[in-house]
C-alpha positions as CSV (number, residue, x, y, z in Angstrom):
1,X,13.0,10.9,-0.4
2,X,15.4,10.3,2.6
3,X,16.2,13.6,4.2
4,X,12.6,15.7,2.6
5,X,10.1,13.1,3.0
6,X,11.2,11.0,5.9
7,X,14.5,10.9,8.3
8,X,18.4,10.8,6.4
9,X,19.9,8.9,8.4
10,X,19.2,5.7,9.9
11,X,19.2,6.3,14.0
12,X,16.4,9.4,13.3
13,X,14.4,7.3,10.5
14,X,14.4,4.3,13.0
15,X,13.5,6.5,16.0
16,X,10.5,8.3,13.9
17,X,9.3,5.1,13.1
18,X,9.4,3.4,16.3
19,X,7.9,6.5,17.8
20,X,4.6,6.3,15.5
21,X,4.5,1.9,15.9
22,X,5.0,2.4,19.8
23,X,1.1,3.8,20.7
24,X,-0.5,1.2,18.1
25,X,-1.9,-1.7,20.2
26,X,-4.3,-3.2,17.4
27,X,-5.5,-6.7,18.0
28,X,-6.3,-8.6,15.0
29,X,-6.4,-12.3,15.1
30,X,-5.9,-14.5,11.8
31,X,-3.9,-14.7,8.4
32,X,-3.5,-11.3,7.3
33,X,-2.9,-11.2,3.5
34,X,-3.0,-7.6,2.8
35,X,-2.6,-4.3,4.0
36,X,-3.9,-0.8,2.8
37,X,-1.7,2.0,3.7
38,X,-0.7,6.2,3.0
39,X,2.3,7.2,0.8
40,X,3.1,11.1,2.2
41,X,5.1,12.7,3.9
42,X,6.2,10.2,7.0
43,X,5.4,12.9,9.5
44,X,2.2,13.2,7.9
45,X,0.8,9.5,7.4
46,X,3.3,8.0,9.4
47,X,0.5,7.4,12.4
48,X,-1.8,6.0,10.4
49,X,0.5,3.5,8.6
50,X,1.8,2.5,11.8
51,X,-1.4,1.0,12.5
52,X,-1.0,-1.6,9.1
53,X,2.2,-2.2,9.5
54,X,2.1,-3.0,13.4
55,X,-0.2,-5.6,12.1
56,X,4.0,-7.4,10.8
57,X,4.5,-7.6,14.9
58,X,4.0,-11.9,15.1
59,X,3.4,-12.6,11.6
60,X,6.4,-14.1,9.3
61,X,6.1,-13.4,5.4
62,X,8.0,-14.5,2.5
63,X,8.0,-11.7,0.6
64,X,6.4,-8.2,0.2
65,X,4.6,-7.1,-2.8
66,X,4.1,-3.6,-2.8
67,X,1.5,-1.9,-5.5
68,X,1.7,1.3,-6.0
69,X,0.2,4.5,-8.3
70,X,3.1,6.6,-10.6
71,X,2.4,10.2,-9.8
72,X,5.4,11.4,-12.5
73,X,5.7,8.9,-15.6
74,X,2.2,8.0,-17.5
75,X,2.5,4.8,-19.2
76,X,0.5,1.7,-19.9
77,X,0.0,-1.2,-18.0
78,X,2.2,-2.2,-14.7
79,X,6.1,-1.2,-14.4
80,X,8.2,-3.7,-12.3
81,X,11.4,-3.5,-11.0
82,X,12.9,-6.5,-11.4
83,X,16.3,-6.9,-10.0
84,X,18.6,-5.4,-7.1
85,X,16.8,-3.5,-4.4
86,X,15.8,-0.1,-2.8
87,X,18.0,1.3,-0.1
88,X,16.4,3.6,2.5
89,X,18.8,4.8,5.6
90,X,18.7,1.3,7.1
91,X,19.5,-0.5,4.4
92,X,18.5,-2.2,1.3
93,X,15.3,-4.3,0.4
94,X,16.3,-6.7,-1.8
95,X,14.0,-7.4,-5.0
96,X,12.5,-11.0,-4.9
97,X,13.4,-12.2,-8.3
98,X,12.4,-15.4,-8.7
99,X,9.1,-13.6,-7.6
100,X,8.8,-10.7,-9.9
101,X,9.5,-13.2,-13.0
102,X,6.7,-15.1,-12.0
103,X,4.0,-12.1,-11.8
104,X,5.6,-10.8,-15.1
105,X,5.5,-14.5,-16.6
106,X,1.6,-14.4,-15.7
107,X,0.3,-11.2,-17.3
108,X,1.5,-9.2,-20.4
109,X,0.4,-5.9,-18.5
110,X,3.6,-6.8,-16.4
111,X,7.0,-5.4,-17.5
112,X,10.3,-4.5,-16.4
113,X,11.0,-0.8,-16.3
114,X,13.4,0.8,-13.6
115,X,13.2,4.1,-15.1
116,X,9.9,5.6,-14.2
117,X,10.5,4.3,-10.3
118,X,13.2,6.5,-10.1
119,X,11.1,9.7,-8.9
120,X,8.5,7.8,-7.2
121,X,7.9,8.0,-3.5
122,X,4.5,5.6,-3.5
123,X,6.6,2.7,-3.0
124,X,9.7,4.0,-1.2
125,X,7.2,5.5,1.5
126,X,6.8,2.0,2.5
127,X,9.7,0.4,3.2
128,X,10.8,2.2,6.5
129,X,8.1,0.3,8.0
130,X,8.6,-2.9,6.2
131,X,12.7,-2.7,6.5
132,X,12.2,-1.9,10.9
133,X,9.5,-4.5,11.5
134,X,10.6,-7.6,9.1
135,X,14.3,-6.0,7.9
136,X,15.2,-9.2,5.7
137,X,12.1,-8.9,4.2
138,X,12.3,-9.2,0.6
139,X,10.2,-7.2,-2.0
140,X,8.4,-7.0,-5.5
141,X,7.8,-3.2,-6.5
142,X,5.0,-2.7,-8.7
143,X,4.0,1.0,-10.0
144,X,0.8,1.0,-12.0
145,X,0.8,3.6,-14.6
146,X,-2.8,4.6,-15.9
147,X,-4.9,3.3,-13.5
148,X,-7.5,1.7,-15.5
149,X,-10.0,-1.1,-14.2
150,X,-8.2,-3.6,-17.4
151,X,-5.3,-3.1,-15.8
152,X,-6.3,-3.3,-12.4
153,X,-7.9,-6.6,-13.0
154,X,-5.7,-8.0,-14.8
155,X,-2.9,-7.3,-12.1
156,X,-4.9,-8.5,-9.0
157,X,-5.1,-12.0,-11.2
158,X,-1.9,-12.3,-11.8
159,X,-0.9,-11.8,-8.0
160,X,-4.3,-14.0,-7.2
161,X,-2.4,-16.7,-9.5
162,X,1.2,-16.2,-8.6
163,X,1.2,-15.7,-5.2
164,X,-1.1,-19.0,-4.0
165,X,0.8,-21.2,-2.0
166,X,4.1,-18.2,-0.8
167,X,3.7,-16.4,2.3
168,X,3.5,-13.2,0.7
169,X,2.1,-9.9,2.5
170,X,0.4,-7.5,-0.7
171,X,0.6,-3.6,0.7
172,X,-1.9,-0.9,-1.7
173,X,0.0,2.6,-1.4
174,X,-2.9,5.1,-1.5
175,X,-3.7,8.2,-0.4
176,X,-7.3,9.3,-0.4
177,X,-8.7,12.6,-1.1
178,X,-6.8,15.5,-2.1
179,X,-7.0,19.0,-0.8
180,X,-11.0,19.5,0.3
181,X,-11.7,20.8,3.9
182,X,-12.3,18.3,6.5
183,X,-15.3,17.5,6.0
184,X,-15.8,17.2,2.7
185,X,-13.2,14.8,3.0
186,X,-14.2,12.7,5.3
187,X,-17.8,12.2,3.2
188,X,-15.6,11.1,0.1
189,X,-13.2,8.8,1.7
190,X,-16.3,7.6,3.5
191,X,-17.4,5.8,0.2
192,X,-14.1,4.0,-0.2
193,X,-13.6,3.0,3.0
194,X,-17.0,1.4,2.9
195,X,-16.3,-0.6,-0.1
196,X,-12.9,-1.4,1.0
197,X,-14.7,-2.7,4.6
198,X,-16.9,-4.8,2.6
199,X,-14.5,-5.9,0.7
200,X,-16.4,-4.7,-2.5
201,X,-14.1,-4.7,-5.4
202,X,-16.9,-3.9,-8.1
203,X,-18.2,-1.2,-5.8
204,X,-14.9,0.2,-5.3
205,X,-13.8,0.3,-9.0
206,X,-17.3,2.1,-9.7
207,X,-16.7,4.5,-7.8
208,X,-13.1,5.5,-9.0
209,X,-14.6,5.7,-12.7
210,X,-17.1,8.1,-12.1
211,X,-13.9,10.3,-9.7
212,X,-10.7,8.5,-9.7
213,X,-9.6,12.0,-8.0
214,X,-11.5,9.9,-4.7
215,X,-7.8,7.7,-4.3
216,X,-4.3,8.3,-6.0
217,X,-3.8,4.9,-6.1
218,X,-7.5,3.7,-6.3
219,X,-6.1,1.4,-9.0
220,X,-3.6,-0.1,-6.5
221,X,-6.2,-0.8,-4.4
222,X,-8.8,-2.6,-6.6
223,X,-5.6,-5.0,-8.0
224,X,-4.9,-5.8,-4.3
225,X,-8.4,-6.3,-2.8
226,X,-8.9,-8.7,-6.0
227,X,-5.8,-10.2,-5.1
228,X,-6.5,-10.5,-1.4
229,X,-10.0,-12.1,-2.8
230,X,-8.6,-14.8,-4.6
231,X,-5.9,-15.8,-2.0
232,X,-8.4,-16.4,0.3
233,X,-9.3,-12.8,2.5
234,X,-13.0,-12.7,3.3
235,X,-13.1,-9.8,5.4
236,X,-11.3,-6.4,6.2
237,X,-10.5,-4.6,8.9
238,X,-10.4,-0.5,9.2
239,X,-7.4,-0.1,11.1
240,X,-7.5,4.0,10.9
241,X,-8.7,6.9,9.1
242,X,-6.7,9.8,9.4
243,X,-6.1,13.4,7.3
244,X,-3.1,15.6,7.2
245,X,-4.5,18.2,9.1
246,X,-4.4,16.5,12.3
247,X,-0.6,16.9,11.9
248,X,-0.5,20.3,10.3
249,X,-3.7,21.4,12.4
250,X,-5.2,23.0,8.8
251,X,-8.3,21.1,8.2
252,X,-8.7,23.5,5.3
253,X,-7.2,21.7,2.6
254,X,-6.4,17.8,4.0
255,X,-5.3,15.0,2.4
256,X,-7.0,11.7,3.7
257,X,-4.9,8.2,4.9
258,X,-6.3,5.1,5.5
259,X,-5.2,1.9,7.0
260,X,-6.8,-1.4,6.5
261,X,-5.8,-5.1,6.5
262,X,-7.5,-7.8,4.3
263,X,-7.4,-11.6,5.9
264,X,-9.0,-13.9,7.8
265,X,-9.7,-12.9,11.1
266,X,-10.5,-15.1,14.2
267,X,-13.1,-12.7,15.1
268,X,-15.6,-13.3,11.6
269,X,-19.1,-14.0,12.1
């Protein structure tokens, strides 16, 4: 996607980025564990993504596991990529593998396949942001294929299971609704974002079974929050709501982008 979707070369992909992380002044106290955050176009949900990933300002992880939907390639269960890394203008994110083997080792919905990540931007969309605010931040890229609730469950164990005890961050790539008017989608990401701030992971799964057309990577989203759940996050925070045409300045036909962390928060009551 470098040079269509976001900057080609690394001065202009590090000034965009700076630009949208420079206005974001968030204050959230605590462990943050996980972060919900838009996959388009950077100029388009760059500002709201800023707001998750200023969130990386302070905190020190380990590694970053980033969970994403496969728009191109339908297949079953969860596609890894194992080895190596993924190179954006400034550089490469290295693949945690001592990581990935351990969330393969713990689920058989896990497996290796490079080939259907190779037209994907849900994950690549990411690492701009990850690789400017913690650049030797390593990664585990995970591309869930048909987006059922087995599968989502059965990845937010394994990263439950696996991930207890590491410093890791988790990051959902989702966008929301897809080309309503304004308002319309507003009142559908509305229902999302409520179970998402109530951290309702049965709530948020019924919902995308009866229109999984609510989130592209509703299924990402479920496997995190359940992840997020088990390593310890009792509450969210909704960082920002956004949709495309407060960029574009259509609100005809938006696309909606949410940002939200999962933690602990000093501020719980």
């Amino acid at each position: 996607m470098a040079g269509t979707w976001y900057p080609g070369t690394a001065p202009a992909l590090a000034g965009a980025v700076d630009a949208y992380l420079a206005p974001v002044n968030d204050r959230v106290d605590g462990d943050v564990v996980a972060v919900i955050a838009p996959h388009a176009g950077l100029i388009y949900s760059g500002p709201v993504a800023a707001h998750a990933y200023a969130l990386l300002r302070q905190r020190s992880f380990d590694v970053a596991v980033i969970v994403g939907p496969s728009h191109f390639v339908p297949f079953h269960g969860v596609a890894m990529y194992p080895s190596g890394g993924f190179a954006t203008p400034i550089g490469v994110a290295a693949v945690d593998e001592a990581c990935a083997d351990a969330i393969a080792a713990a689920s058989p919905v896990v497996h290796a396949d490079t080939a259907v990540h190779g037209r994907e931007h849900s994950l690549e969309m990411q690492l701009p942001f990850v690789q400017r605010l913690a650049p030797d931040l390593p990664i585990v890229p995970l591309l869930i294929g048909r987006q059922t609730a087995e599968t989502a469950r059965a990845l937010g164990d394994a990263l439950g299971s696996t991930l207890r005890g590491r410093r890791a961050l988790l990051v959902a790539s989702s966008d929301l609704s897809h080309y309503e008017n304004a308002d319309t989608a507003h009142r559908l990401d509305a229902v999302i974002i409520d179970c998402v701030s109530r951290m309702d992971v049965d709530g948020l799964q019924h919902v995308l079974d009866i229109r999984p057309e609510h989130a592209c990577g509703g299924g990402a989203m479920v496997a995190v929050l359940r992840a997020a759940t088990l390593l310890g996050a009792t509450a969210a925070r909704i960082l920002r709501y956004g949709d495309s045409g407060d960029v574009s300045g259509d609100k005809s036909s938006v696309v909606g982008y949410l940002a939200a962390a999962l933690g602990r928060f000093g501020d719980e009551r």
